[in-house]
N, C-alpha and C positions, 0 to 999 in steps of 0.2 A: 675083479671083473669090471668094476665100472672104471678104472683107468684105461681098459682095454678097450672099454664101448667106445672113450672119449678120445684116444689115438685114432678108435676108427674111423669118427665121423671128421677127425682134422683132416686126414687123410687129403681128400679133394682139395682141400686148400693148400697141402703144403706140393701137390704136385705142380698147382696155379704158381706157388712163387717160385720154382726150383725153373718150370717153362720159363717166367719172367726175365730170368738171372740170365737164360741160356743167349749169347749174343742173336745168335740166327730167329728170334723171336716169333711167333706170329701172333698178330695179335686176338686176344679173345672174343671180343666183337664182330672180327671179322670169319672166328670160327662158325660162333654162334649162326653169324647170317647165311650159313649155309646148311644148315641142319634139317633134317626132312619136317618136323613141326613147325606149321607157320606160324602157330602164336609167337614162339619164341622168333624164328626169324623177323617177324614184326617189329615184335620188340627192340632186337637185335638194331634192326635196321633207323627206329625211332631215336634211340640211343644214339647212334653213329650221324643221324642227323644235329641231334643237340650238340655232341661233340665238333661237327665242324664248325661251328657259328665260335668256337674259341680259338681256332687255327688262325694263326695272318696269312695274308694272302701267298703267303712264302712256304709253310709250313704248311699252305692246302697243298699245294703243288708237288713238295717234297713228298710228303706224307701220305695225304687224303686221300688225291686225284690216286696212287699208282694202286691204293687197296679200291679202289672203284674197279680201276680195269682191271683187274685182279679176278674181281664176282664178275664183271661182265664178261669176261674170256674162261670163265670157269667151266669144266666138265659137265657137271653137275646142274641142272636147273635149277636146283632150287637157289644158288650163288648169284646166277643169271635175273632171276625174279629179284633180289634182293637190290641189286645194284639199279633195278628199273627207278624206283625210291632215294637214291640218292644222285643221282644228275642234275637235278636243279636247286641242290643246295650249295654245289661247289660252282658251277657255270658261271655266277657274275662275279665271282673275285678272284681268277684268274686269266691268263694274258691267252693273247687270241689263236693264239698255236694250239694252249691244250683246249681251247673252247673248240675248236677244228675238231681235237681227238674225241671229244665224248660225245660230239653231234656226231659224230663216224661211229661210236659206240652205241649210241642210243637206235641208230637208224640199223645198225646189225639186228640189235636186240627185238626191233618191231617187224623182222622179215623171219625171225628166229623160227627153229622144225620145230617146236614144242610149243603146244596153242597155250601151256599157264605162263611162258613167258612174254606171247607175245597178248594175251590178258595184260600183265602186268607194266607193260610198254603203252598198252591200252588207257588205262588205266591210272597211267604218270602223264600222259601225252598233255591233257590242257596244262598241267603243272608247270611240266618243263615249258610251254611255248609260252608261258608268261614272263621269264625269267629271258628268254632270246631274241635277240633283235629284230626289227620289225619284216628284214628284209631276209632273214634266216625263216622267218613266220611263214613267209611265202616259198621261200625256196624249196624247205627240209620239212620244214610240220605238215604245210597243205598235202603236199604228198603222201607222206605216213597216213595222216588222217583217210586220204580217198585208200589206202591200201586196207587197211584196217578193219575200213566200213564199210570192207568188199570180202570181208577174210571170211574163210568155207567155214566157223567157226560162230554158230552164233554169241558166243558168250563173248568173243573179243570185238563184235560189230555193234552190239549195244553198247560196250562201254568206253566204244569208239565215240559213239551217241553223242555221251557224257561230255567227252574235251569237248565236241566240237561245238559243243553250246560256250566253252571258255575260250577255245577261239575266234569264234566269233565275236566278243566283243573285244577282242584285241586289231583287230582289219578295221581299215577305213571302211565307211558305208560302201563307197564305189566297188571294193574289191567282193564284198560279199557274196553279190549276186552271182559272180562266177567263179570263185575261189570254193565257198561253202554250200552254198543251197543247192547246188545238185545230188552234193550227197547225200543231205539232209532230207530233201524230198524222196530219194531214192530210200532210206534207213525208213520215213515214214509208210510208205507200203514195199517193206520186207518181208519174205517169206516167212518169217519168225517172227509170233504174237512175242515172244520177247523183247524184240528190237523194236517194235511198234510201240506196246507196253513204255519204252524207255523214252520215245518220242514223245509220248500222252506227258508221261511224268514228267518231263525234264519241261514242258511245250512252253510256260508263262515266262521260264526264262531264258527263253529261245528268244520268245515276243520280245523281250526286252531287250535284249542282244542285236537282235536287226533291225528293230525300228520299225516306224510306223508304214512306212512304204512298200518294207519287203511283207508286212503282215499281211497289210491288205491283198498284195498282189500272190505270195506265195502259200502265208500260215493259214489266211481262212479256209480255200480249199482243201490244204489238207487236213485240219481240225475238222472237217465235215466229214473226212472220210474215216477219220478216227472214232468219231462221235456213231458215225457207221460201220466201223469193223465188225466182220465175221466172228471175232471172241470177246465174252465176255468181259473176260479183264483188261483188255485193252481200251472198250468201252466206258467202265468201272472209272478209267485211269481217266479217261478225257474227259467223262460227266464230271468231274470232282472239282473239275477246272476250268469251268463253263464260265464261274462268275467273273475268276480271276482273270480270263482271256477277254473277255467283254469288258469289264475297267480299263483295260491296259490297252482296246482299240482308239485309233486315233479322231478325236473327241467328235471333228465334222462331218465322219461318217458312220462314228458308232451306232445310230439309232438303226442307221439306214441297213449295217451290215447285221447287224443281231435280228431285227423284223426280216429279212432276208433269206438271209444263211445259216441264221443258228439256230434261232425260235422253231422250223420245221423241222430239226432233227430231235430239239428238245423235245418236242411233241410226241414222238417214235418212241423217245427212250423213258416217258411219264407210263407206257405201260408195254415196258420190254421184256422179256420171257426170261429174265434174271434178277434174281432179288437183289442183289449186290449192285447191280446198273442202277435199279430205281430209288436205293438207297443211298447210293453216292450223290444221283442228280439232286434228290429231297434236301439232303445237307446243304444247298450251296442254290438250288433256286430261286428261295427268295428272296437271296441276292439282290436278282435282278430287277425286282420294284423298284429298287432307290434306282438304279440306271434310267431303266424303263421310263417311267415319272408314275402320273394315278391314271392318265386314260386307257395306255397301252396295258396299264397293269388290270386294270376293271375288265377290258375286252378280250386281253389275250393270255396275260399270267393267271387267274382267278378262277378261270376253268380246269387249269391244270394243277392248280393247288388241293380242289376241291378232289379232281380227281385221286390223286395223291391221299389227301384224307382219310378217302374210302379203302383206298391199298387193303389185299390181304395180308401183305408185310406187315408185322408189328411195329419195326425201324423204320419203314419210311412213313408209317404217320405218326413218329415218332420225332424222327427230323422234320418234320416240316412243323409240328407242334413249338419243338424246340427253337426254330427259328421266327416264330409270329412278328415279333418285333420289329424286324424288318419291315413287313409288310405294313405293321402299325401305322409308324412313322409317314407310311404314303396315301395310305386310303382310308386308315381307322379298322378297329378291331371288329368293329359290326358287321359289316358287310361278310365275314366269314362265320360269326358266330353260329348262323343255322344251320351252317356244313357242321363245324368246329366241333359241334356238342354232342352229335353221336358218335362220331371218331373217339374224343375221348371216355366217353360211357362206355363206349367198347372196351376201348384201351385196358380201365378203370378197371374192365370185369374177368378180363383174359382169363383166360386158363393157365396161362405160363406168370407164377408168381414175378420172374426178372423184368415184363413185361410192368405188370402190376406197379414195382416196384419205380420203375422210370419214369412211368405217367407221372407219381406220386412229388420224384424231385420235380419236376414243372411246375406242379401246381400252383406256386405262389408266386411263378413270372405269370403265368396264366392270370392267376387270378389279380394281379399290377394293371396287364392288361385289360381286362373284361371290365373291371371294376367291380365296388363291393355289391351294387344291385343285383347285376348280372350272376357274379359268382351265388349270392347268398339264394338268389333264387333258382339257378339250375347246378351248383358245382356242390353246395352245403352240403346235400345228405350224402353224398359219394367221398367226402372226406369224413363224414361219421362212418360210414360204411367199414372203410379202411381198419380202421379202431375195433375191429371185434373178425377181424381177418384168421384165418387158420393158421397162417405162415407170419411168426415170431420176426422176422426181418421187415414186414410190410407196417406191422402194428407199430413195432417200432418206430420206422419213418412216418406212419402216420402222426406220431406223437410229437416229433420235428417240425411234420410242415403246418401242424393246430401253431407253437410255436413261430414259427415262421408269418403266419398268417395274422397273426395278432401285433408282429412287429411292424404288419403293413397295413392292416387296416385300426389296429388302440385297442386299447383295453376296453374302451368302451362297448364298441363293438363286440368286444369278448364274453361281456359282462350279457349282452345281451342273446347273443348268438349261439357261442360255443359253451361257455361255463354250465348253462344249466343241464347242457344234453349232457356235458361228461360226470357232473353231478352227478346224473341222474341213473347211469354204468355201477354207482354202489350199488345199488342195490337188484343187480343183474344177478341171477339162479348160477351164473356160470362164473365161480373162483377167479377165470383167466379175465373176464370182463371187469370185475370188479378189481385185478389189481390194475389193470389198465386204466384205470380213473384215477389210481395214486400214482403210475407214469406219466402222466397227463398234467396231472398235480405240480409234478416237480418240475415239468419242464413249464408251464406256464406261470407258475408262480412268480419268476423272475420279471417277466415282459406285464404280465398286469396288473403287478405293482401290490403295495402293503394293504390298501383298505378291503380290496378285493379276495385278496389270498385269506385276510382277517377274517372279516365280514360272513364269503361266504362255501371257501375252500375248506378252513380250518376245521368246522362243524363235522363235515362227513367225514373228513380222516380222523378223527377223534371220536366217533361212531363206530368207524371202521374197526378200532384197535381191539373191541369183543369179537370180530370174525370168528367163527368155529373152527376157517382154516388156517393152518399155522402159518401157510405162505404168505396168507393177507399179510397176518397180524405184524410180522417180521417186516414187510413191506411198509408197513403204518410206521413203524419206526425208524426207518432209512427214510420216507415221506418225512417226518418230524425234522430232522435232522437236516434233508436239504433246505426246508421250507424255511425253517430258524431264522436265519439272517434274513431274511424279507418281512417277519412278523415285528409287533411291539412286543416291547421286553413283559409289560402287565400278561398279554399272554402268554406268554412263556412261561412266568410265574405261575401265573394261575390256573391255568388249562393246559399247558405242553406235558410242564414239570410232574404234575401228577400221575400222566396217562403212563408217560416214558417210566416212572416208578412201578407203577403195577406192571409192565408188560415187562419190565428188568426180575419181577418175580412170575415169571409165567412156566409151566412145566416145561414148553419147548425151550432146549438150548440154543436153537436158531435165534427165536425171538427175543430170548434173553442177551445172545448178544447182542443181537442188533440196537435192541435197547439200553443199551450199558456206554454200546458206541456214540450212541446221539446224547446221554447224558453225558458224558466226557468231553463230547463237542461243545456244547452248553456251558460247561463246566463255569465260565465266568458269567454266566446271566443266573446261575441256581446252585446251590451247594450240593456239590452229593453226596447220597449216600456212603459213609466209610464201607458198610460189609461188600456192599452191591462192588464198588471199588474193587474191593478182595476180593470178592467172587469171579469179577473180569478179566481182573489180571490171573487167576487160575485157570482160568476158561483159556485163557491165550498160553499158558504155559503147557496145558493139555494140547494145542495146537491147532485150536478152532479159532479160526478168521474169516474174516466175510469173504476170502478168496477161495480155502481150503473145505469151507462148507456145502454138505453134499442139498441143498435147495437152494443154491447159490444158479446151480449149473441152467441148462436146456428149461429145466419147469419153470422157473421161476415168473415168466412172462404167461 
């Protein structure tokens, strides 16, 4: 039976080489690139591009070129679609007869009855006009392009879009204005939020493509009416690219065209009747300080930040949180901070934990920024707060950014500030609080250093290891264990070694492993115990590990 499976599955191969042998051949690649799955024709077709680049320019000609026109004269569209993908890998190293024949096949292909192959001609069109001569550029391309980004087809007019942002930087400047931008202007108020959409997207590499002259005279009017369109995502699409289209205006009249032309539309879309528009602009507004400079930013970006602040979105005072820095750098963080601090209190308090949870990764750019006065006096107790949260993901990262915070403002400060309040979580009525002071533990023990962790960490975890609850106790001794290498070896000996002994004989076998663990860790700062040893290694051969243990899971926080 299994000989028979094993004929059956050669089977496909031996038909492949029996094909190979036959003179009249076809080749597999070129079956592949006709098959109704486009993965595979993808594929099919990536392949067949690798493979030319080994051809000489004799053996494209022989070979390559005739399985090109082969897909491109095929029945079949999906052959037709395939061959769109390889015309501009054979085009430059062939002689000018067959460059004739595939500009006469490409130019079929892009008039083709089947709109996924004339997508696909779409779609190749900047490709191939890179690869063809400047005056074929104008001849053969400009045309397809104007047909394309005329076609009843929205999906082939947006991605007409696309080349023509790559022919465009192939045209002299001269030719542009009348070669390109008609259509361009015309694809920008298309009937189709698609094609518009594609305009917004594609728009800062448009800017770049035509230069500073055609921007001013052509892209800022339309980027106003983008920034104004009738749908959402097209809006979405051109907020997002506010900053980068104002960078890239030309330097002597940027100030003048963004206070102008863009600032009043930016204004419309700070409270646009779509979350997605005011969350795009948020990303990418405060950009515009460092352009702007501090006066224009104080009188005219500063109101619309604040605005922003107050947002019912979560996200957009979310992004504009996330981006402060910017602004920093041009006016200073105070000037916002009276907006700043109920935006975040809110944030802080959401109702939606993911909310919660993002304010939380900020905190310690925020708090870079505000400084340690500021923060200690209005952002402190909203980071304790965090610490004794309902949702296990929140406590968490609260436990991170105490960490985070100590790496940016010293241990000293820790010593003063943070240490005592999380101290002070042992002795909290509620199990989940009190292990969350030996989360706390482990993650600060490293940043505030040996005398501190000694001094005044060690005591309460060493208190802790009586807990009534087993989760503490178990937790006390994974505390032990990380803490170890930050402590002196005198403590260890004297104080670790002992506790980690009794909680290795404790009735729970959680706690007894976890205790057996951190003694084995130790194992060269303290001798252990032989039985306790044995008892461990049977504990593991019964198949309890700190992974496989049922208070390992969800409780454990």
């Amino acid at each position: 039976m299994a000989g028979a499976e094993g004929d059956d599955s050669l089977y496909p191969i031996a038909v492949l080489i029996d094909e190979l042998r036959n003179e009249d051949v076809q080749p597999p690649l070129e079956s592949l690139a006709t098959v109704e799955e486009t993965v595979v024709r993808d594929k099919a077709v990536e392949s067949l591009r690798k493979i030319s680049q080994e051809h000489s320019p004799v053996d494209l000609e022989v070979h390559f070129v005739p399985l090109v026109k082969r897909l491109a004269s095929g029945d079949w569209f999906t052959s037709r679609t395939s061959a769109c993908g390889l015309f501009s890998v054979c085009y430059p190293r062939v002689s000018s007869t067959v460059k004739a024949e595939i500009r006469q096949h490409f130019r079929t292909l892009c008039s083709d009855d089947t709109p996924m192959v004339r997508r696909a001609a779409a779609s190749k069109l900047g490709e191939f006009a890179k690869v063809l001569e400047l005056d074929y550029v104008k001849s053969d391309i400009i045309p397809l392009f104007t047909a394309l980004a005329s076609d009843e087809q929205d999906s082939v007019r947006l991605l007409a879009v696309e080349a023509g942002v790559s022919i465009a930087t192939l045209l002299p400047q001269e030719d542009l204005e009348a070669l390109v931008m008609p259509t361009l202007r015309q694809a920008a108020e298309d009937k189709s939020w698609r094609v518009r959409y594609m305009v917004a997207d594609k728009f800062s590499e448009l800017q770049k493509a035509v230069g500073p002259e055609i921007t001013k005279t052509d892209l800022v009017p339309a980027f106003q009416n983008l920034l104004k369109d009738c749908e959402a995502e097209v809006r979405a699409a051109a907020a997002n690219k506010v900053k980068v289209f104002c960078e890239n205006l030309p330097e002597d009249s940027r100030e003048t065209i963004i206070m102008t032309h863009i600032l009043p539309c930016v204004k419309e879309l700070v409270s646009d009747t779509n979350q997605h528009v005011k969350s795009a602009l948020a990303s990418v507004i405060m950009g515009l300080s460092t352009i702007l400079g501090k006066d224009n930013t104080v009188e005219h970006l500063l109101p619309l930040f604040l605005v922003q602040l107050k947002d019912e979105c979560p996200e957009v005072r979310l992004n504009i949180i996330s981006n402060l820095d910017c602004v920093n750098e041009v006016i200073g963080i105070r000037q916002l901070s009276q907006s700043l601090l109920p935006a975040i209190v809110e944030l802080a308090e959401d109702a939606k934990w993911r909310v919660r949870l993002a304010i939380i990764e900020y905190m310690p750019l925020l708090a870079g920024q505000l400084g340690v006065e500021f923060f200690d006096e209005k952002l402190n107790s909203l980071c304790m707060a965090w610490l004794i949260d309902h949702v296990f993901a929140i406590r968490e990262a609260a436990t991170c950014n105490l960490m985070k915070l100590v790496e940016k403002f010293g241990a000293e400060w820790a010593q003063n500030t943070i240490v005592p309040k999380v101290l002070g979580m042992a002795n909290d009525s509620n199990y989940l609080h009190r292990m969350t002071t030996l989360f706390c533990i482990n993650a600060l023990s490293g940043v505030c250093g040996q005398e501190i962790t000694t001094k005044h960490m060690l005591p309460v975890v060493l208190k802790m290891s009586t807990d009534q609850v087993a989760n503490v106790r178990f937790n006390v001794a994974r505390c032990l264990q990380k803490i170890g290498p930050v402590l002196d070896s005198s403590a260890l000996q004297a104080e670790v070694k002992p506790v980690l002994e009794k909680l290795a004989t404790d009735q729970d076998m959680d706690v007894k492993y976890f205790a057996l663990e951190a003694i084995s860790a130790h194992s060269t700062l303290f001798t252990c115990v032989p039985s306790l040893e044995g008892e461990k290694n049977l504990m593991c051969s019964h198949g309890l590990t700190a992974e496989s243990s049922m208070c390992t899971g969800q409780i454990v926080f």
